[in-house]
C-alpha positions in Angstrom: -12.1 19.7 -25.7 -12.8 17.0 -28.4 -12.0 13.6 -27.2 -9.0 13.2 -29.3 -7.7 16.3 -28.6 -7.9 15.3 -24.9 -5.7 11.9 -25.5 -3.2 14.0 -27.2 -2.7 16.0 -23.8 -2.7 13.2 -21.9 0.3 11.6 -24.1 2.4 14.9 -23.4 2.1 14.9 -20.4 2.9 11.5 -19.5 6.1 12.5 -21.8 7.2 15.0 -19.9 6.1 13.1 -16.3 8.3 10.1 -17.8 11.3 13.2 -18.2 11.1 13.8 -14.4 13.7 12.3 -11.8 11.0 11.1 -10.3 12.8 8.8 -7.9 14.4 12.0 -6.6 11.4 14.2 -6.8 9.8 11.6 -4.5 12.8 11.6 -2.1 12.2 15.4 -1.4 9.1 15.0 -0.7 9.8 12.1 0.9 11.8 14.3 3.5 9.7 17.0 3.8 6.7 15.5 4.3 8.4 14.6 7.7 9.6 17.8 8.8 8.0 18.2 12.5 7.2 22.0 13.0 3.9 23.4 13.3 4.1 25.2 10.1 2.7 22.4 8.6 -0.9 23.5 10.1 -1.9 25.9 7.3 -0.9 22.7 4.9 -2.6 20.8 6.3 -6.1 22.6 6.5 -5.8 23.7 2.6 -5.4 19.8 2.1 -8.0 19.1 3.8 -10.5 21.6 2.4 -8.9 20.9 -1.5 -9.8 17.1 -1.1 -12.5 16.8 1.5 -11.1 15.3 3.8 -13.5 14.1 6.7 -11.8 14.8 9.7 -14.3 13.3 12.3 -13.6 9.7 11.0 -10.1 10.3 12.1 -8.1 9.8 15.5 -7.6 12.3 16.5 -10.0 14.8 14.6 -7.3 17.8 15.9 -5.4 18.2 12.6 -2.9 20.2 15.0 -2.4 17.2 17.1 -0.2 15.5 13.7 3.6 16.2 14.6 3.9 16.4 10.8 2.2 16.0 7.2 3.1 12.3 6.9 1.8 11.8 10.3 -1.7 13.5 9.2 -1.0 11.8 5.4 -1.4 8.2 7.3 -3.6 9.1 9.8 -5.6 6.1 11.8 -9.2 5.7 11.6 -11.8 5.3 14.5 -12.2 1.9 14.7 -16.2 1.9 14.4 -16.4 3.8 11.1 -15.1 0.8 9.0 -16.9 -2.2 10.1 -16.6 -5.4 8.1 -19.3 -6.5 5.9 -20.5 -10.4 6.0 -18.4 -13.0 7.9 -14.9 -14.7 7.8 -15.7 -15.7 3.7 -16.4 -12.4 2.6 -13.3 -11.0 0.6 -13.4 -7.1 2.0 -11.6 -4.2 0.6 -8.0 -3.5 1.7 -8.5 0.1 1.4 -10.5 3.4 0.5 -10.3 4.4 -3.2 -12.1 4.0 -6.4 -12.7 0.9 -8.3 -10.2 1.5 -11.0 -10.9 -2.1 -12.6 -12.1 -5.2 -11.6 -13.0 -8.5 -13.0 -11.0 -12.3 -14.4 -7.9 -12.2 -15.7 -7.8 -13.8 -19.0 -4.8 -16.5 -18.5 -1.6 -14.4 -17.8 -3.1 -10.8 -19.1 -4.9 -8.4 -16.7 -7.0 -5.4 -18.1 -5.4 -1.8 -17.3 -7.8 0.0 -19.1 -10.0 0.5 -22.3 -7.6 -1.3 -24.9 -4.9 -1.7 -22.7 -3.5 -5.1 -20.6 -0.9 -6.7 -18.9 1.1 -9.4 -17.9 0.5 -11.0 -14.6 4.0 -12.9 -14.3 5.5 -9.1 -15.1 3.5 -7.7 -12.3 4.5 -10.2 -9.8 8.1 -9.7 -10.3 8.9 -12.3 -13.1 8.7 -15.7 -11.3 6.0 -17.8 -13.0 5.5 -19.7 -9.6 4.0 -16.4 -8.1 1.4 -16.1 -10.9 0.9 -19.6 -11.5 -2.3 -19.5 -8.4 -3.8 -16.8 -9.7 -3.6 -17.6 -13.7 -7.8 -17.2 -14.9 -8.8 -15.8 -11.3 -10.1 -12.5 -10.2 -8.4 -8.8 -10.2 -9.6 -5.7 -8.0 -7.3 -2.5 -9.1 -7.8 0.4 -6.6 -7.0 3.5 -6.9 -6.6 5.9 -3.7 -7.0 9.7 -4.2 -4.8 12.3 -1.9 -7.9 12.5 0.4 -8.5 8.9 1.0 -7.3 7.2 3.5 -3.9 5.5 3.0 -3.7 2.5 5.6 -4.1 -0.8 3.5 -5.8 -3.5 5.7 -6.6 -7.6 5.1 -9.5 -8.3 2.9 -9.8 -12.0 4.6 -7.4 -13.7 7.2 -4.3 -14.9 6.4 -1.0 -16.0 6.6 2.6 -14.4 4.7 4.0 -16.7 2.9 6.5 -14.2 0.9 6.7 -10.9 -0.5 8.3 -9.5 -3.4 10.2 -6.3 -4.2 10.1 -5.1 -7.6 12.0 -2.0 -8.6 10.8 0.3 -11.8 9.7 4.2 -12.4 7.5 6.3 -10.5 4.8 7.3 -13.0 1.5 8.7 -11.5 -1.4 6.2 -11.5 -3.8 9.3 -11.8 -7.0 7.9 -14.1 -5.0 9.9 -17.2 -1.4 8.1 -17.2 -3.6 4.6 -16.8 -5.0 5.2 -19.8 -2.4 6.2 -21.4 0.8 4.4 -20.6 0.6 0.5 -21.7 1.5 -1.3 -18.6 2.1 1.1 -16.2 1.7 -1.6 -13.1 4.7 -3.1 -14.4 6.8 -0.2 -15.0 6.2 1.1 -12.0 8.1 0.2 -8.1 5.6 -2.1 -6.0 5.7 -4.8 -3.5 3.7 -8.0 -3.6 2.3 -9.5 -0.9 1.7 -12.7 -0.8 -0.8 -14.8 1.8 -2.5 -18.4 2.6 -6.5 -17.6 3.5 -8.6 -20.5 4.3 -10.3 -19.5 1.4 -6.8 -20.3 -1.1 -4.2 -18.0 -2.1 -4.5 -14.1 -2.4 -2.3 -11.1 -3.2 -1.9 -8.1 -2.3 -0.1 -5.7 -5.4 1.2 -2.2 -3.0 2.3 0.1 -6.5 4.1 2.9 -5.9 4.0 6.3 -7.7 5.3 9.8 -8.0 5.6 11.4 -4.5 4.3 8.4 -3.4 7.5 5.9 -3.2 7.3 5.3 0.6 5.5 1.9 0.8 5.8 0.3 4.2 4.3 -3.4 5.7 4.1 -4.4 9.2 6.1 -6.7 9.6 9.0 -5.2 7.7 8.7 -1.5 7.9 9.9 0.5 5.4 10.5 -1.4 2.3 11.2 1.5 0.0 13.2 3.8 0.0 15.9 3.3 -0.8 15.0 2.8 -4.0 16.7 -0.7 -5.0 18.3 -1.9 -8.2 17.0 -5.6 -8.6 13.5 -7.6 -7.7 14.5 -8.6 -4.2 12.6 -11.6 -2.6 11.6 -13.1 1.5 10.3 -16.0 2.1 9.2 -16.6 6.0 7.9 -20.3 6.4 7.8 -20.7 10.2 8.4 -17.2 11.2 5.3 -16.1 8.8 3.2 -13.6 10.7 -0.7 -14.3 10.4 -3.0 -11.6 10.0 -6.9 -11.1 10.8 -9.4 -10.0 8.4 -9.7 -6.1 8.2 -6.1 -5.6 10.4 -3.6 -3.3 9.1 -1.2 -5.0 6.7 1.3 -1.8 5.5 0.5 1.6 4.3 1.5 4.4 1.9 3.4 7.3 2.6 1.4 9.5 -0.1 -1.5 8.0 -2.3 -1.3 5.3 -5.1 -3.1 1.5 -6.0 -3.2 -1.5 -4.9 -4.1 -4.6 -7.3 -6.2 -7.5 -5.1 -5.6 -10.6 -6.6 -8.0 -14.1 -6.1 -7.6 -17.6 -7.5 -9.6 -19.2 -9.6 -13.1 -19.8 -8.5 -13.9 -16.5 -6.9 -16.5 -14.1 -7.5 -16.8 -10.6 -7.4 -20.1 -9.1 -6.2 -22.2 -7.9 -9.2 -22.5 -4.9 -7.5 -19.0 -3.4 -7.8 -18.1 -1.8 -11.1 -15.4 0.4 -12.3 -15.3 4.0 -10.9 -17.0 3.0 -8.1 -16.2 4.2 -5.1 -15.4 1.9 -2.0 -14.6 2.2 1.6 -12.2 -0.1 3.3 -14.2 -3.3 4.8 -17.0 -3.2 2.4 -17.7 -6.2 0.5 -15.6 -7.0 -2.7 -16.9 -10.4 -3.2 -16.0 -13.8 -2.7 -12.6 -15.6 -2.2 -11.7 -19.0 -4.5 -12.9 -21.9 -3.0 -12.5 -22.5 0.9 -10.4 -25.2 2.2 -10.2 -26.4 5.8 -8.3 -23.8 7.9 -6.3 -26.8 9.6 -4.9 -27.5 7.0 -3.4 -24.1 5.1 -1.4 -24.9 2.1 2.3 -23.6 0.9 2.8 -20.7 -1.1 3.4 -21.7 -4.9 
């Protein structure tokens, strides 16, 4: 198939994807990915032979010991297969997945792909203030297959400052509908994360997608569903929960991306490229410029 021929595909079917009740599609699944019976076994082994799934990095390794496909969907990982590169400075990844993009963002736009951008304020919910520390810094998009693993995890240490809610469609965020669909991290549902690292301010962009609208943190549980109507914001001050480098943060209830995002000053190592893939806790780079911990700063 020509290459032209192969774009036009891809445009029909992200009509006909953007045609779906996805918000309900995803709420079935939603419920039946928690059905506890042990007719989810046979499931469960096709899934893991149709994306390779490597069950001996997993606790447990008994696929039948998962009271039900969500449970085996967000299954924990032996603590000694994902050790953390470098020290305390070094900006880790949150998660397994693909390099999808990385690289600055040029003022307020953020490259999606190959002739296609974004805007940073849009992705963080509207509010200026949010973008304002990351205006000219770095970006790390993700992408996490079915197979991968979905637990999210701290790429430094850190403390909440605030998090965002921001409602919008369910589109996939396969490599095909990112190519195709101009801004599909704003269109689509997500939750921002936002955190104070002795290093400066960071990020952390949970996007939600078809079958996948179960995002949850861990200090607030589920945060969708229900699917809300407006952009819905906390703010925690001196109840703020700090969080060590490579400790779980939240998780996804079915696979999708999450968007790292570093002030100015930080460098991404020149290693890491798009389409790469990565494991959680290997090296992404380089953090802003660090302050003194004593003395963390407020969110902006």
């Amino acid at each position: 198939m020509s290459r032209t021929s192969a774009a036009m595909l891809d445009r029909l079917r992200c009509l006909l994807l953007a045609a779906l009740p996805q918000h309900a599609l995803s709420r079935v699944i939603f419920r039946l990915t928690r059905i506890r019976t042990r007719w989810k076994d046979p499931l469960v082994r096709w899934f893991i032979g149709a994306f390779g799934v490597d069950m001996s990095e997993a606790l447990p390794s008994d696929p039948a010991r998962y009271a039900s496909f969500n449970d085996f969907f967000t299954r924990p990982l032996k603590p000694e297969v994902r050790p953390l590169a470098g020290d305390e400075t070094t900006l880790v990844s949150p998660v397994d997945g693909r390099i999808s993009r990385i690289g600055q963002v040029d003022g307020d736009r953020v490259i999606q792909a190959k002739g296609r951008d974004y805007s940073l304020s849009a992705l963080l919910g509207g509010d200026p203030a949010n973008a304002a520390a990351f205006r000219s810094g770095g970006f790390a998009t993700l992408y996490l297959a079915p197979g991968d693993y979905h637990r999210i995890h701290m790429p430094l240490a850190g403390r909440l400052t605030h998090m965002t809610y921001v409602p919008g469609r369910l589109y996939s965020v396969a490599p095909w509908t990112v190519a195709t669909i101009d801004g599909l991290f704003t269109r689509n549902e997500r939750v921002c994360c936002f955190f104070d690292t002795a290093q400066g301010p960071l990020a952390l962009v949970l996007v939600g997608a078809i079958n996948v609208a179960a995002i949850e943190t861990v200090w607030s549980g589920l945060v969708t569903p229900p699917r809300g109507r407006r952009v819905a914001r906390w703010y925690y001050e001196g109840r703020a929960p700090t969080l060590a480098r490579g400790e779980e943060m939240g998780r996804f209830n079915m696979g999708s991306t999450v968007i790292v995002l570093t002030p100015p000053g930080s460098a991404w190592q020149a290693d890491r490229v798009a389409g790469q893939r990565i494991l959680m806790g290997e090296s992404l780079g380089v953090c802003g410029t660090p302050s003194p911990p004593s003395t963390p700063r407020d969110a902006t």
